[in-house]
C-alpha positions as CSV (number, residue, x, y, z in Angstrom):
1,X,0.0,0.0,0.0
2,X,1.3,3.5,-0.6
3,X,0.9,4.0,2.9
4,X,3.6,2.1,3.9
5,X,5.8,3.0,0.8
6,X,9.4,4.8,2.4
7,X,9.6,8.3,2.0
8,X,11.5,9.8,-0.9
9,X,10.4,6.4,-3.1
10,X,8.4,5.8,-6.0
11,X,5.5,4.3,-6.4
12,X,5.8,0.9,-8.3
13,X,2.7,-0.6,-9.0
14,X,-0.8,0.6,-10.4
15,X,-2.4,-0.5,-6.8
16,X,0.4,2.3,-5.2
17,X,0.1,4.8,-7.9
18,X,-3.8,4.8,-7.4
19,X,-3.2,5.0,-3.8
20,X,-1.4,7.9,-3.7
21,X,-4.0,10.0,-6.5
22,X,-6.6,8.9,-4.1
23,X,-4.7,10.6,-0.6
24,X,-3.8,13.4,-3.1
25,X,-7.5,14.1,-3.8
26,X,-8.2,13.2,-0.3
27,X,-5.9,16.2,1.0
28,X,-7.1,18.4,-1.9
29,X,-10.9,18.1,-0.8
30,X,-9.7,18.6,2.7
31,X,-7.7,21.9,2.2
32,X,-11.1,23.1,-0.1
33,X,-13.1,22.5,2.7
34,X,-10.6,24.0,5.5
35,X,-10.3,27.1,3.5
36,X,-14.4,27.7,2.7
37,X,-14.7,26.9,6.4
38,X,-11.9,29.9,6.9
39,X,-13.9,32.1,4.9
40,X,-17.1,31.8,6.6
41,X,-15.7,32.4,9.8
42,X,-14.6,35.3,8.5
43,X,-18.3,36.1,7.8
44,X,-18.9,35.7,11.0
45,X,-17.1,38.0,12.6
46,X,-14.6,39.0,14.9
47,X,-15.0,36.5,17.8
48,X,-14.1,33.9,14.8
49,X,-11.2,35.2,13.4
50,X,-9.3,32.4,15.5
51,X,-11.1,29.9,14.3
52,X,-10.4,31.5,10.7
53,X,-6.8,31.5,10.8
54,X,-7.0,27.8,12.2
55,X,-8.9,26.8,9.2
56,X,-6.2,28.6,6.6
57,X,-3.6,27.1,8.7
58,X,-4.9,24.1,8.6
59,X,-5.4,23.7,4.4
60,X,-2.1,25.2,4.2
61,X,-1.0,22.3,5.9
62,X,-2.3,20.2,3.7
63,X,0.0,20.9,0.8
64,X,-2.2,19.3,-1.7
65,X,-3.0,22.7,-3.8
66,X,-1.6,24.5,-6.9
67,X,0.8,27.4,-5.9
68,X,-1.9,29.8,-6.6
69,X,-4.3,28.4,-4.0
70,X,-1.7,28.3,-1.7
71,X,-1.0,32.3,-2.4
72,X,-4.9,32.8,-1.7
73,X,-4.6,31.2,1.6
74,X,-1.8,32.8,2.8
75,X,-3.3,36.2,1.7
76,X,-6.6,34.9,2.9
77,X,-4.8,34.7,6.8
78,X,-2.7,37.7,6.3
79,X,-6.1,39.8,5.8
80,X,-7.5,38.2,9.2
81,X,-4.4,38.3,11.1
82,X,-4.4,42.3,9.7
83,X,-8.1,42.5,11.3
84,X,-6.3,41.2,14.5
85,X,-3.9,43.6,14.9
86,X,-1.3,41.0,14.0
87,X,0.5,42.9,11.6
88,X,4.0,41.4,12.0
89,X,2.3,37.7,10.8
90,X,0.3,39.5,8.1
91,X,3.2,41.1,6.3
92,X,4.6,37.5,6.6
93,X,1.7,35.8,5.0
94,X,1.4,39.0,2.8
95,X,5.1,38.2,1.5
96,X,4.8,34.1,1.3
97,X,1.3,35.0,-1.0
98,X,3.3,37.3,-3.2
99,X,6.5,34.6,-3.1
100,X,4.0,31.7,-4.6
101,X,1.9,34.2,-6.5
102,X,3.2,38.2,-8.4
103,X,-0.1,38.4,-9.3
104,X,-2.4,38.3,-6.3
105,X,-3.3,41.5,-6.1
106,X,-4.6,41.0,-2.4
107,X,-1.6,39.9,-1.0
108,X,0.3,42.9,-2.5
109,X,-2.3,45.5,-0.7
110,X,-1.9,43.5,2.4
111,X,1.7,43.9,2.4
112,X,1.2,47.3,1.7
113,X,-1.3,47.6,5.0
114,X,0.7,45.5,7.3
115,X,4.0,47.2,6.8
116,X,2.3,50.6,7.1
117,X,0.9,49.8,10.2
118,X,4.3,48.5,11.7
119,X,5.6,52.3,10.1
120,X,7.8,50.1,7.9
121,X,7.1,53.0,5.4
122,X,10.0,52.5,2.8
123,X,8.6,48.8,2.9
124,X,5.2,50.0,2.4
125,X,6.2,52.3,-1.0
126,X,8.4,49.4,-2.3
127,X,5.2,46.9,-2.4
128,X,2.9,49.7,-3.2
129,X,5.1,50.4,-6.2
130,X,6.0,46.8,-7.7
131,X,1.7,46.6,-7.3
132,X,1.1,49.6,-9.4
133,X,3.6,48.4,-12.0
134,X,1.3,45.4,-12.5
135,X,-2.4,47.2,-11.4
136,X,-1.9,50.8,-12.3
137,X,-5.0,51.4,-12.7
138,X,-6.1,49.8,-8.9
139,X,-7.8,52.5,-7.2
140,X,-6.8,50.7,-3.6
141,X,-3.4,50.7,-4.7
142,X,-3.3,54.2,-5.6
143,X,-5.1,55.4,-2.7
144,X,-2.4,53.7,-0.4
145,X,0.7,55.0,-2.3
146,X,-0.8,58.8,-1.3
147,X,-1.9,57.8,2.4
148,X,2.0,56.4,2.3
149,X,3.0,59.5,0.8
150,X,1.6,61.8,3.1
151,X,2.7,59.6,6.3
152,X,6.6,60.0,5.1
153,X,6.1,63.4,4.7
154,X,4.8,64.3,8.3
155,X,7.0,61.9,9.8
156,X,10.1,64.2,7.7
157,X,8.5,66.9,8.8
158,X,8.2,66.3,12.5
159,X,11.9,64.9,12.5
160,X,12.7,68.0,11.6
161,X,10.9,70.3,13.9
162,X,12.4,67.7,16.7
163,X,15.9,68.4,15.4
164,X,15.1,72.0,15.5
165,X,13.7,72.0,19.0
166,X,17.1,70.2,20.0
167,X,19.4,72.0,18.5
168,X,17.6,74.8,20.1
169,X,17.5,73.5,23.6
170,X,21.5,72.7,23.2
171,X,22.4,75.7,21.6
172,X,20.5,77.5,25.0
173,X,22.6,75.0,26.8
174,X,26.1,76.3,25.5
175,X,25.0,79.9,25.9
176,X,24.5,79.5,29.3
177,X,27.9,77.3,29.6
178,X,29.9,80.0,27.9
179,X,28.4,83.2,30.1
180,X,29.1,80.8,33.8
181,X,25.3,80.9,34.1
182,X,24.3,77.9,36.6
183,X,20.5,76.7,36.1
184,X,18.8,74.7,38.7
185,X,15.5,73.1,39.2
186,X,12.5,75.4,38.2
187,X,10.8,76.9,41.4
188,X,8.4,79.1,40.2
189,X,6.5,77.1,37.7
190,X,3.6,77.6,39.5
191,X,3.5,81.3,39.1
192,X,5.2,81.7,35.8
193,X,4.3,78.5,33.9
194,X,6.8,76.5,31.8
195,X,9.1,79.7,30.5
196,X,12.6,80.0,29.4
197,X,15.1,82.0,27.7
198,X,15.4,82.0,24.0
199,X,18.5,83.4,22.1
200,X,17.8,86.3,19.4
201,X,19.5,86.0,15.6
202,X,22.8,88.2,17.3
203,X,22.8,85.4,20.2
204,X,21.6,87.7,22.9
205,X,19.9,86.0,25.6
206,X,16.5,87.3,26.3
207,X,14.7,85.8,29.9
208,X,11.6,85.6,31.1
209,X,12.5,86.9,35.0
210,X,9.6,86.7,37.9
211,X,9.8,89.9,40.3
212,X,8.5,88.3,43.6
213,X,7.3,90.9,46.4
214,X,8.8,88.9,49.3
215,X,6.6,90.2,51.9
216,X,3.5,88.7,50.4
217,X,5.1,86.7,48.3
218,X,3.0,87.9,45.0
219,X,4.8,88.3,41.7
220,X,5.0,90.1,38.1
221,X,6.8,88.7,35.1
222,X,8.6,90.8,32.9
223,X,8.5,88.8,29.9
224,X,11.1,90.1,28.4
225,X,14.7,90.9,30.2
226,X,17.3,91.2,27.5
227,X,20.3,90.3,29.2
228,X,22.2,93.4,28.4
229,X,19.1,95.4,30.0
230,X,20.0,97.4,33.2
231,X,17.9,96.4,36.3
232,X,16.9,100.7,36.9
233,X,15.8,100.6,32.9
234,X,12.7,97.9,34.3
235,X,12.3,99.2,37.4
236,X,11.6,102.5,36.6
237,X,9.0,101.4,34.3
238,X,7.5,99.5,37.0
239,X,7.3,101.6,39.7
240,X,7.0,104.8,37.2
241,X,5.0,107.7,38.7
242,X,2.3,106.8,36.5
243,X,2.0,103.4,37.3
244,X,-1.3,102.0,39.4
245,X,0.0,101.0,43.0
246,X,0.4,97.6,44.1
247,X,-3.3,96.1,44.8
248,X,-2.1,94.9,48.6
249,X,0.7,98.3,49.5
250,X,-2.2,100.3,51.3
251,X,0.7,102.1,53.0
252,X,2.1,103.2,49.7
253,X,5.2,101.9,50.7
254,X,6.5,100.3,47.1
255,X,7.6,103.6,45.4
256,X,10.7,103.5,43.3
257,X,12.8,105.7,45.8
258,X,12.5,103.3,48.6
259,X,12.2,99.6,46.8
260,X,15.5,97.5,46.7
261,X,16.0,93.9,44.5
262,X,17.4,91.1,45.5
263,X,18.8,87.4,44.8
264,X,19.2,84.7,47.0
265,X,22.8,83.5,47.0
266,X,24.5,80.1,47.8
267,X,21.2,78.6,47.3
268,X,20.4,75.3,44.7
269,X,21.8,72.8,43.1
270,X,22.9,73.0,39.4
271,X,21.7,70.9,37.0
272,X,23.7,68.6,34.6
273,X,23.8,69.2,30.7
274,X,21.4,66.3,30.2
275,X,18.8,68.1,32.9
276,X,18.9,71.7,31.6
277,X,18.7,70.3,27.8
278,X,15.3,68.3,29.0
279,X,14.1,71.2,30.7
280,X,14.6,73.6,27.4
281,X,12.5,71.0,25.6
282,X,9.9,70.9,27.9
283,X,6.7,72.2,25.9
284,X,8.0,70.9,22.6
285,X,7.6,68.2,20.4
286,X,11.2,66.9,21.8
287,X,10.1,66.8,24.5
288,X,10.7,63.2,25.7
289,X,14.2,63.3,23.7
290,X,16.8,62.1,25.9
291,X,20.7,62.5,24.7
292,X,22.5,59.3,26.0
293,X,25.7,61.7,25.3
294,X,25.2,64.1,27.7
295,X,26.2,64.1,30.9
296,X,23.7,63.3,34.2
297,X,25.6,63.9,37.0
298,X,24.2,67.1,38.9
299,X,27.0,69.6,39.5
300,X,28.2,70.8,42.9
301,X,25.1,72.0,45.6
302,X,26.1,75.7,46.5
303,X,23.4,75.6,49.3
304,X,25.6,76.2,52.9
305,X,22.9,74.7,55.3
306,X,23.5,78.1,56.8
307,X,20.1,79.8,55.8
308,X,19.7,82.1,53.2
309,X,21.9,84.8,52.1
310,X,20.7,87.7,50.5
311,X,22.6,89.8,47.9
312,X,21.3,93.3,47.0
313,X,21.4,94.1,43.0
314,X,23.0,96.7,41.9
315,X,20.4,98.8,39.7
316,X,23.2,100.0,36.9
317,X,24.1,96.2,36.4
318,X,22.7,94.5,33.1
319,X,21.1,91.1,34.0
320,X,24.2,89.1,32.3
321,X,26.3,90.9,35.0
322,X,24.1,89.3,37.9
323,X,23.8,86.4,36.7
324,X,27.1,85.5,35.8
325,X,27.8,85.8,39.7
326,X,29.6,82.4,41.1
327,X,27.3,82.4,43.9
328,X,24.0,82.5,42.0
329,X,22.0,78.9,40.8
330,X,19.0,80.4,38.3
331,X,15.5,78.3,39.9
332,X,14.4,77.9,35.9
333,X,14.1,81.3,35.1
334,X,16.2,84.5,37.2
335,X,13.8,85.4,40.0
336,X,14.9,88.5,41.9
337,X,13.0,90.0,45.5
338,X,11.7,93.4,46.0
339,X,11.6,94.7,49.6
340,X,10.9,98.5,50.6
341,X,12.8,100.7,52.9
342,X,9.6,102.4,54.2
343,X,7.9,98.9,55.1
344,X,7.9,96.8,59.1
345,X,9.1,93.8,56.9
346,X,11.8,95.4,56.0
347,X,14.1,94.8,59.4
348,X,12.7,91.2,59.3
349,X,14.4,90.7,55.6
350,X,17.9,92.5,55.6
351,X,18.0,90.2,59.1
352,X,18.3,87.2,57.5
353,X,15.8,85.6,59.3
354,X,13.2,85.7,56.4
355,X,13.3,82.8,54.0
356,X,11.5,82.0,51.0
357,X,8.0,79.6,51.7
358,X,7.6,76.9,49.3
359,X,4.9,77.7,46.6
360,X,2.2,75.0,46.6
């Protein structure tokens, strides 16, 4: 019986030769019948799919069909395996369809699907193209070669605006770096929002910088502190004759004869490269970039555990000139205090014994 025959030999009589035609025709009719049973689970929707792919699998199996069937079967379980979200096994099925078949046109758009969906886009245009070559005039096909099209050309265009933001961010970095400016963890945020400097097209450094009143601890930003701006050239904007008084100085006590600024000194720790180049791209579509190159380590603490030390600005100083100090870590953006002369809190501040309370 050909059952029994060894593997690899011929058949040598009629009664073997008949035997094998008939498991042939056997395994033919089986695989039909697997693969209509595939296709109406199909039909039946998703909680069949399984059973679907089991049934392709299954005739597949069966190796009794012409190269051509075989192509429909493996497209036929690449498109449920695409309806799946299986899209690694679909492109495989896609590719063994188009292997034992160049003219299934199925199993090239399914190539075309899955490696779109695993953003395997120069994949994607290679199929979509060799399709078009033999269905130019397949609407599907067309229709995918734009969407692919259009999904390179956002992807291009949003590399670009994250290369943009980065270069940015580190280009911030070695401004800071060349002027001995120290940046430290963002303190403020809660009154300023997410702000930070930006360079202009001469590479001048322009801040944001929060003015807090440290006896009530309300604030104004000046958005816009060039950083060769003298501190008197804001300030007597600020507290101009003309200006409305402060909403909370009922003593009138905030004029701009008796106001003085300050920064706290020897205060923060300053943030490695890494950290300040995350922090420039926080807001931006780089945002979760991370550069393996740069360095994580935090730099040296200049807090003394002694309490905080106050350091009065000198009014004729630009902002660079302040900030350039060896003793001064910027929280995020400068942030500089205004005390008056003509106010009780006054003695309390220049005492030392007044420290900054943490902003909820």
């Amino acid at each position: 019986m050909a059952l029994l025959m060894e593997p690899g030999s011929e058949p040598q009589t009629d009664e073997e030769i008949f035997d094998l035609q008939a498991i042939s025709a056997l395994k033919e009719s089986s695989a039909l019948e697997f693969k209509e049973k595939g296709n109406e689970y199909v039909k039946k929707g998703k909680k069949h799919y399984s059973e679907a792919i089991d049934c392709y699998t299954k005739a597949i199996n069966q190796n009794a069909l012409s190269d051509s069937e075989h192509s429909i079967l493996y497209s036929n379980r690449a498109h449920v395996n695409l309806l799946l979200g299986n899209h690694r096994r679909a492109l495989q099925d896609a590719e063994k369809a188009i292997e034992l078949c160049q003219t299934n046109v199925k199993a090239h758009y399914r190539a075309v699907k899955a490696s779109m969906s695993l953003n395997l886009l120069d994949e994607a245009k290679s199929y979509c193209e060799k399709a078009l070559c033999q269905f130019p005039d397949n609407e599907e096909l067309k229709n995918l070669a734009e969407k692919i099209d259009s999904k390179k050309s956002e992807i291009e265009r949003r590399e670009l605006e994250v290369s943009q933001a980065v270069a940015a961010a580190k280009g911030l970095f070695s401004a800071l770096e060349d002027r001995r400016i120290k940046l430290g963890k963002a303190m403020y945020q809660e009154l300023t929002g997410v702000k930070k400097p930006t360079l202009d097209k001469s590479k001048i450094l322009h801040w944001p910088v929060i003015i807090l009143y440290a006896e009530v601890m309300s604030s104004d930003i000046i958005e816009d502190f060039c950083e060769t701006d003298m501190f008197s050239s804001h300030l007597d904007i600020m507290f101009s004759e003309s200006s409305p008084p402060l909403p909370w100085d009922t003593e009138n006590a905030y004029t701009r004869d008796a106001i003085e600024l300050y920064y706290e000194a020897n205060s923060g720790v300053c943030l490695s490269k890494k950290e300040v180049v995350s922090y420039f791209l926080q807001g931006t579509v780089a945002s979760k970039y991370e550069d393996e190159e740069a360095d994580a380590t935090p730099r040296t603490s200049l807090s003394s555990g002694n309490g905080p030390k106050w350091v009065r600005v000198n009014e004729r100083k630009t902002l660079h000139d302040i900030l350039k100090n060896p003793d001064i870590v910027v929280p995020g953006i400068p942030a500089f205090f205004v005390v008056s002369k003509k106010s009780s809190f006054y003695k309390e501040f220049k005492s030392g014994n007044w420290s900054t309370p943490k902003i909820a």
